[in-house]
Every structure is written in C-alpha cells, then in structure tokens.
PDB file of N, CA, C, O and CB in Angstrom:
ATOM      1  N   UNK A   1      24.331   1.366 -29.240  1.00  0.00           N
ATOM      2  CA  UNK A   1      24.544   2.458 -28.326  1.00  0.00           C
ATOM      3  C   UNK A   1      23.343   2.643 -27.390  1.00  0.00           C
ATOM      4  O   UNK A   1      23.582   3.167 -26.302  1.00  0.00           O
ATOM      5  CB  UNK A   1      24.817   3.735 -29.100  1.00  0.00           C
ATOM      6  N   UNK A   2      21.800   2.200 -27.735  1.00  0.00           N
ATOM      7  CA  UNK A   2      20.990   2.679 -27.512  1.00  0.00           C
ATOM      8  C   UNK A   2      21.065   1.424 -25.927  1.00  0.00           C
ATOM      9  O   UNK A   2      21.092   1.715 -24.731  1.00  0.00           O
ATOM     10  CB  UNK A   2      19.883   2.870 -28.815  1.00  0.00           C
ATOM     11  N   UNK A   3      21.080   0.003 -26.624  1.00  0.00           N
ATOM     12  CA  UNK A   3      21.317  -0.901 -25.281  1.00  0.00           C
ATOM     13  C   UNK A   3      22.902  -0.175 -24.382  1.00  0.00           C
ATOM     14  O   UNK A   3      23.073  -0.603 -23.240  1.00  0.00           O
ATOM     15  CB  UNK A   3      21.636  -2.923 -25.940  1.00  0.00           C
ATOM     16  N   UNK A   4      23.485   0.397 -24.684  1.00  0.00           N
ATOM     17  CA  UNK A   4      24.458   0.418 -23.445  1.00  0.00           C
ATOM     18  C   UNK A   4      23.639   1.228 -22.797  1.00  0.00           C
ATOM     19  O   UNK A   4      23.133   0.798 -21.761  1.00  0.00           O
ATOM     20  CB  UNK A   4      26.030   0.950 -23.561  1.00  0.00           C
ATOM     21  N   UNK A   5      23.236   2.930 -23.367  1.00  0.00           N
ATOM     22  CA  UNK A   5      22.791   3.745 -22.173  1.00  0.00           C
ATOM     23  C   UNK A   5      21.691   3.387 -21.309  1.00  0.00           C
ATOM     24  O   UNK A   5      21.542   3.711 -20.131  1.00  0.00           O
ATOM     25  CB  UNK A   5      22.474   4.944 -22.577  1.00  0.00           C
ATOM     26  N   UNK A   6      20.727   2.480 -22.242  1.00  0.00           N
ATOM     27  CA  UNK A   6      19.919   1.633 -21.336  1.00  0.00           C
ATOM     28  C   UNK A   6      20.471   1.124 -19.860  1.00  0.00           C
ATOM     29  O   UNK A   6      20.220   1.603 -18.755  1.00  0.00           O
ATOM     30  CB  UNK A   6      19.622   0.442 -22.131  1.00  0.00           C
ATOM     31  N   UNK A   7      21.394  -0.125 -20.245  1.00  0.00           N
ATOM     32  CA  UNK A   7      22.069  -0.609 -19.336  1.00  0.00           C
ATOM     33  C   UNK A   7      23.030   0.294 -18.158  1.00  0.00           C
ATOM     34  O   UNK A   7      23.027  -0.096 -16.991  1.00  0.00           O
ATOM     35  CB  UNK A   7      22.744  -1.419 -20.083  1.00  0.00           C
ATOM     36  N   UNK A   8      23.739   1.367 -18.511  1.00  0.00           N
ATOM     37  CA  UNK A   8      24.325   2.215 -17.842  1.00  0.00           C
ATOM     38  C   UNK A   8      23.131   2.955 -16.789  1.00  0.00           C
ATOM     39  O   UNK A   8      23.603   3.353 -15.724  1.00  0.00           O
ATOM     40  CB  UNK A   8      25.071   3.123 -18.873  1.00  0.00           C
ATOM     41  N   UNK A   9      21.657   3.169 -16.987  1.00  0.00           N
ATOM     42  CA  UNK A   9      20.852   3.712 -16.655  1.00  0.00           C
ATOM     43  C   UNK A   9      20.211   2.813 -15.164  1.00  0.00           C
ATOM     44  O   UNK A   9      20.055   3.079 -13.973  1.00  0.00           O
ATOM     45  CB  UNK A   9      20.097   3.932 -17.897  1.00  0.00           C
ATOM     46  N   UNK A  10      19.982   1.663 -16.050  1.00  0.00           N
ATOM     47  CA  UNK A  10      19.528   0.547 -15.074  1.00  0.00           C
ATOM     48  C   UNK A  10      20.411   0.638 -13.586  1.00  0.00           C
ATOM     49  O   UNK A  10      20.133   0.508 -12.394  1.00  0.00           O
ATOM     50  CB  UNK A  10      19.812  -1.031 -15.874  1.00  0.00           C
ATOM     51  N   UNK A  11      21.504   0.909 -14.307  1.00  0.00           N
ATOM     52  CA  UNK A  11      23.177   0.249 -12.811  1.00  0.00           C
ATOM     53  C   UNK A  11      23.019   0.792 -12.181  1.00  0.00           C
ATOM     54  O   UNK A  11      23.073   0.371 -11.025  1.00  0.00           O
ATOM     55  CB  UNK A  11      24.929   0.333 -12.772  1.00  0.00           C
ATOM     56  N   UNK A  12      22.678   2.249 -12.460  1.00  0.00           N
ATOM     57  CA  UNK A  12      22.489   3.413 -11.964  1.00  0.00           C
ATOM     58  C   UNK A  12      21.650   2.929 -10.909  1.00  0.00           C
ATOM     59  O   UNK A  12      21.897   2.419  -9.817  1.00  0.00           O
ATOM     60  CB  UNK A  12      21.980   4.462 -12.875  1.00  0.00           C
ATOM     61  N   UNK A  13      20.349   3.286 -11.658  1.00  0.00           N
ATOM     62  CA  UNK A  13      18.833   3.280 -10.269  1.00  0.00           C
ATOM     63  C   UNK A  13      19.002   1.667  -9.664  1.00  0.00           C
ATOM     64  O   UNK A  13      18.310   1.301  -8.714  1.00  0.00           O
ATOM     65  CB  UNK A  13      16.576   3.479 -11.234  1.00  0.00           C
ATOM     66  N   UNK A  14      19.610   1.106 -10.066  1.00  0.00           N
ATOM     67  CA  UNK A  14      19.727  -0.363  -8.985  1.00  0.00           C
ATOM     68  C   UNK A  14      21.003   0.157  -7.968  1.00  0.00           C
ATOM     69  O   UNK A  14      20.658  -0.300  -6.878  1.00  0.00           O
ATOM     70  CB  UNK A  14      20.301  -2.213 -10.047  1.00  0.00           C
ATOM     71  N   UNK A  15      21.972   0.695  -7.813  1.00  0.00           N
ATOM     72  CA  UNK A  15      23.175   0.852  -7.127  1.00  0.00           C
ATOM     73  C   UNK A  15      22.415   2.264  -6.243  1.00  0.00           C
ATOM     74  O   UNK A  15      22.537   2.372  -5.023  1.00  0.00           O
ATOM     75  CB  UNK A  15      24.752   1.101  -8.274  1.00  0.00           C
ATOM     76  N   UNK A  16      21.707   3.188  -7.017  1.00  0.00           N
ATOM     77  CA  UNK A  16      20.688   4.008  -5.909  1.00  0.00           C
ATOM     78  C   UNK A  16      20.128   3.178  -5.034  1.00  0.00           C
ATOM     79  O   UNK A  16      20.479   3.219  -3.854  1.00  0.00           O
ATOM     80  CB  UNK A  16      19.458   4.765  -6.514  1.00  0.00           C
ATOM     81  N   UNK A  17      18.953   2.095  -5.573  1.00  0.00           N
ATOM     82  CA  UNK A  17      17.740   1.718  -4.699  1.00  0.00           C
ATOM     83  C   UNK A  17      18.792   0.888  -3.872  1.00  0.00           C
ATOM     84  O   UNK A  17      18.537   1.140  -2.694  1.00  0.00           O
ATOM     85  CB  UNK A  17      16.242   0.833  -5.468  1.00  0.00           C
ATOM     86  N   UNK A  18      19.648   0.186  -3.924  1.00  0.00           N
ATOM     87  CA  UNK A  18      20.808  -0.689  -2.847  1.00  0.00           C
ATOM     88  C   UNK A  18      21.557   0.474  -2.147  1.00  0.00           C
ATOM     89  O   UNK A  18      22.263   0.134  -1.198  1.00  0.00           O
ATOM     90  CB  UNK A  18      22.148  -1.812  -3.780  1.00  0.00           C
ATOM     91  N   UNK A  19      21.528   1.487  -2.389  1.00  0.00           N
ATOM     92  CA  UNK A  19      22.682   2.359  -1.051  1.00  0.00           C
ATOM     93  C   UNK A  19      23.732   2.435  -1.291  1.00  0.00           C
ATOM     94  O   UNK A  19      24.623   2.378  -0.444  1.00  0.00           O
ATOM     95  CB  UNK A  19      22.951   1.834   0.322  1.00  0.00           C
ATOM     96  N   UNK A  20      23.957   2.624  -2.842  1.00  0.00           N
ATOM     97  CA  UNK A  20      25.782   2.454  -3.172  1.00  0.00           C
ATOM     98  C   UNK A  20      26.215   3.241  -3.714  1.00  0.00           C
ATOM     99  O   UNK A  20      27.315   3.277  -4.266  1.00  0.00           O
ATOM    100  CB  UNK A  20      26.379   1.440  -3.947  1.00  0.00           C
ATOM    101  N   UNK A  21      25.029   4.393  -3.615  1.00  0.00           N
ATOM    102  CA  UNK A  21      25.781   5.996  -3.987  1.00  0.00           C
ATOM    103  C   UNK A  21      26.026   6.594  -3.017  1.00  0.00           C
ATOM    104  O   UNK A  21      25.795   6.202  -1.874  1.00  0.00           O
ATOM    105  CB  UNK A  21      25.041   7.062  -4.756  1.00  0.00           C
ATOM    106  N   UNK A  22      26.562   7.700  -3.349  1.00  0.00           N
ATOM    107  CA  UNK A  22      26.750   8.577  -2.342  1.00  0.00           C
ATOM    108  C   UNK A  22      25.545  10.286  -2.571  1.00  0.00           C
ATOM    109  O   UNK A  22      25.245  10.452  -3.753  1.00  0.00           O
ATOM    110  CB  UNK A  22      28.627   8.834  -2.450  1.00  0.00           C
ATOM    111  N   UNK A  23      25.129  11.053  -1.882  1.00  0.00           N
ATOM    112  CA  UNK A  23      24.356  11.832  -1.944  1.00  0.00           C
ATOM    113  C   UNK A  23      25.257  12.902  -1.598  1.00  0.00           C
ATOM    114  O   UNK A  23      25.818  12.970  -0.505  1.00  0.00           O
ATOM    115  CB  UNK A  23      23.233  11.573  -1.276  1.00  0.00           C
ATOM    116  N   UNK A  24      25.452  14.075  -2.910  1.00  0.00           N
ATOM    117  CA  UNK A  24      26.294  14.897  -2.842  1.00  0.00           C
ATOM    118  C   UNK A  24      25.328  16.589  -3.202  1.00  0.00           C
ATOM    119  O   UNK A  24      25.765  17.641  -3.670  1.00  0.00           O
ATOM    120  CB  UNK A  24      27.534  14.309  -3.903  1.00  0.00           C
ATOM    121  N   UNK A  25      24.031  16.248  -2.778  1.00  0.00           N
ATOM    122  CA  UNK A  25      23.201  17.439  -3.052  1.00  0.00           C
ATOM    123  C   UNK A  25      23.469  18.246  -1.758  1.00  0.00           C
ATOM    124  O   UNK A  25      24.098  17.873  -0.768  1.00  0.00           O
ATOM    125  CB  UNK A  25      21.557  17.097  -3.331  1.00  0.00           C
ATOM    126  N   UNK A  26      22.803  19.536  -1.999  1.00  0.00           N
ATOM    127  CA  UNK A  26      23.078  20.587  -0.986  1.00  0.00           C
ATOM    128  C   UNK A  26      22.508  20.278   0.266  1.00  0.00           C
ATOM    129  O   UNK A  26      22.881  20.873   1.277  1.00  0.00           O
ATOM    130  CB  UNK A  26      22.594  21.887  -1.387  1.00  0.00           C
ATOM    131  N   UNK A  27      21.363  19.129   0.304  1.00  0.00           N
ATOM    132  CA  UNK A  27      20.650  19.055   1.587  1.00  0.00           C
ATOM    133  C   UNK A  27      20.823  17.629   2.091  1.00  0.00           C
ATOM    134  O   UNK A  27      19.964  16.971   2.679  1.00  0.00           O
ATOM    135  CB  UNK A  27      19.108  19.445   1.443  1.00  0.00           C
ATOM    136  N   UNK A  28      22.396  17.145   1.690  1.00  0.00           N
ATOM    137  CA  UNK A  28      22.852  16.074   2.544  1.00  0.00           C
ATOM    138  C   UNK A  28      23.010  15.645   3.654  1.00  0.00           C
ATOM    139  O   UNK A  28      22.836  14.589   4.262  1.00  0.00           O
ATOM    140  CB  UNK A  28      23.505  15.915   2.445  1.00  0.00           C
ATOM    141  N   UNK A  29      23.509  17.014   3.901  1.00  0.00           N
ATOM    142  CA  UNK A  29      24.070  17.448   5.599  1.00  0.00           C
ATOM    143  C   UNK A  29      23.266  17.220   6.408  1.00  0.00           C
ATOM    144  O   UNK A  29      23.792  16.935   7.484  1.00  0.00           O
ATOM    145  CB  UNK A  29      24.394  18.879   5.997  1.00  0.00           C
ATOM    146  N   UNK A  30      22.108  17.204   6.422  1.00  0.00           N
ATOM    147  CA  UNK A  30      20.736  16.674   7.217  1.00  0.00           C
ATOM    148  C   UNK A  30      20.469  15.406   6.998  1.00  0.00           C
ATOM    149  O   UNK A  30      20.490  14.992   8.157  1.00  0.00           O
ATOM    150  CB  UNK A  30      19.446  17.357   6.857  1.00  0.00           C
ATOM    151  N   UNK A  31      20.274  14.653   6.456  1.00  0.00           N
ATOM    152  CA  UNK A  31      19.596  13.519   6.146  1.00  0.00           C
ATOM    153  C   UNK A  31      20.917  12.297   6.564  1.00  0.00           C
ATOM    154  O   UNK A  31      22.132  12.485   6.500  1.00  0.00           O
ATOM    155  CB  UNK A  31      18.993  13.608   4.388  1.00  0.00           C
ATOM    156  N   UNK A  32      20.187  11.050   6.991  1.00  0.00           N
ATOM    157  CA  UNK A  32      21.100  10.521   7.296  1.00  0.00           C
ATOM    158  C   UNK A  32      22.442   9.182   6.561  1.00  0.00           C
ATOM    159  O   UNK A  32      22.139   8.569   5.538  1.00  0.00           O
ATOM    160  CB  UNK A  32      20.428  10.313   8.166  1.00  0.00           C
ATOM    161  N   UNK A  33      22.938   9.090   6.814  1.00  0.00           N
ATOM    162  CA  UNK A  33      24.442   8.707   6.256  1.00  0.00           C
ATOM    163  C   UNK A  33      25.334   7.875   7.056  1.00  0.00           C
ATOM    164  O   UNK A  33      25.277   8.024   8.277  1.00  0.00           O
ATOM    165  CB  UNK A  33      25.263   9.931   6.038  1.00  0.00           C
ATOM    166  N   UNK A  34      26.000   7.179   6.660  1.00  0.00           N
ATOM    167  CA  UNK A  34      26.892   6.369   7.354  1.00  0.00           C
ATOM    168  C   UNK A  34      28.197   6.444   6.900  1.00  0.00           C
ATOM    169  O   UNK A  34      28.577   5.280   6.780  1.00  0.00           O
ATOM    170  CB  UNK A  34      26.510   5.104   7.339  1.00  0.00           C
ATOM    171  N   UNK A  35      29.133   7.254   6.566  1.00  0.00           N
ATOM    172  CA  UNK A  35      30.667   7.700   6.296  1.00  0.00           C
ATOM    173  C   UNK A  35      30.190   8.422   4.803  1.00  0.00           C
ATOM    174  O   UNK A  35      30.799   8.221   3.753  1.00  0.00           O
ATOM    175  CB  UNK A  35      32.069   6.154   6.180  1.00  0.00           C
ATOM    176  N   UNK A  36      29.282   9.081   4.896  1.00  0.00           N
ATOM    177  CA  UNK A  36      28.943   9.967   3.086  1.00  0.00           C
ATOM    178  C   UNK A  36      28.103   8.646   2.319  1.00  0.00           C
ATOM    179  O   UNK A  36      28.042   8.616   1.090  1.00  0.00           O
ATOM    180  CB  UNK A  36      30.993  10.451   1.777  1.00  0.00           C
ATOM    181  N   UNK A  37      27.730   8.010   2.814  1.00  0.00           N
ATOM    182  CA  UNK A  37      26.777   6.666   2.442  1.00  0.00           C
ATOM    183  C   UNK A  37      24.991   7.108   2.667  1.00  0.00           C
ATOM    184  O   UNK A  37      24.720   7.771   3.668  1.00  0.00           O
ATOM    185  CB  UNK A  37      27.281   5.152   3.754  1.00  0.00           C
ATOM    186  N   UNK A  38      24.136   6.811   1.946  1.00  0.00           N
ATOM    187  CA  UNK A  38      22.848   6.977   2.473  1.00  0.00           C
ATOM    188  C   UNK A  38      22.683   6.202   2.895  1.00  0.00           C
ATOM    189  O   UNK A  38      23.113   5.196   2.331  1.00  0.00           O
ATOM    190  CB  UNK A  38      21.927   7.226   1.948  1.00  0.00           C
ATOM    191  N   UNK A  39      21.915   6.020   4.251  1.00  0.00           N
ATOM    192  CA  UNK A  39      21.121   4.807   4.872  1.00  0.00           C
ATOM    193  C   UNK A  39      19.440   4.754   3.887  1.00  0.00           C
ATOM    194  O   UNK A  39      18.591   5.460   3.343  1.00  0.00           O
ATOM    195  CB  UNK A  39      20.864   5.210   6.922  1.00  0.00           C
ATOM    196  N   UNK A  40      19.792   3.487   4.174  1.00  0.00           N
ATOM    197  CA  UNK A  40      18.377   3.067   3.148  1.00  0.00           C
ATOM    198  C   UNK A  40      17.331   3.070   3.989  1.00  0.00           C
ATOM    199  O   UNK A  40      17.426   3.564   5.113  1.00  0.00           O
ATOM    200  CB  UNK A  40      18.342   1.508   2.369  1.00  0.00           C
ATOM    201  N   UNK A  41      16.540   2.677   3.664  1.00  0.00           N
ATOM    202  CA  UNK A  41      14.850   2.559   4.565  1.00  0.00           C
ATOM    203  C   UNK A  41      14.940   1.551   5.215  1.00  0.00           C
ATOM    204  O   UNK A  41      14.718   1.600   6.425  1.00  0.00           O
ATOM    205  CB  UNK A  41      13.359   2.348   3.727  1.00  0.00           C
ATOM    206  N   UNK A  42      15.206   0.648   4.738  1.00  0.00           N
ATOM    207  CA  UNK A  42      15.194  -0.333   6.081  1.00  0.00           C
ATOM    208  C   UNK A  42      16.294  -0.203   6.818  1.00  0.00           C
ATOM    209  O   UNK A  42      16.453  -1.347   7.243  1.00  0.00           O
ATOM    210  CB  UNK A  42      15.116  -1.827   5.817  1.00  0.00           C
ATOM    211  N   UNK A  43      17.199   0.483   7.266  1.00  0.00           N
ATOM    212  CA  UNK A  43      18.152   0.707   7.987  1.00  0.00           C
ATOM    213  C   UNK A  43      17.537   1.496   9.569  1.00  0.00           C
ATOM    214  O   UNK A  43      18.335   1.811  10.452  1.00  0.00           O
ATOM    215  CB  UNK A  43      19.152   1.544   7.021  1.00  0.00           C
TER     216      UNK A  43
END
C-alpha cells in the first residue's frame, strides 16, 4: 500500500511540473491558462 501511494504521489507532482492539471484555486482567474490549463514557464 505504502508503494502505491508513493507512486500515486509521484504522477501527481510529475503531471503538475508537465502542465496536465488543471488549477481550480480561488486565484486562478488571474494567472495564466490556456482553456482551464496552466501555462508552464517556459510557455
């Protein structure tokens, strides 16, 4: 159990640091986005 949440954790902050979440906090609305997408830094 302990390796899945590991692994579930990892997918996570790798699918963050790639731009494949979506940002659903209150101070979205400002920051920029491409269809509810974050633009990454090098963008």
């Amino acid at each position: 159990m302990a390796f899945g949440l590991l692994l579930f954790l990892v997918l996570i902050a790798l699918a963050s640091r790639l731009g494949y979440v979506a940002d659903s906090r209150d101070s979205a609305d400002w920051k920029p986005s491409l269809d509810g997408m974050r633009v990454g830094r090098w963008h």
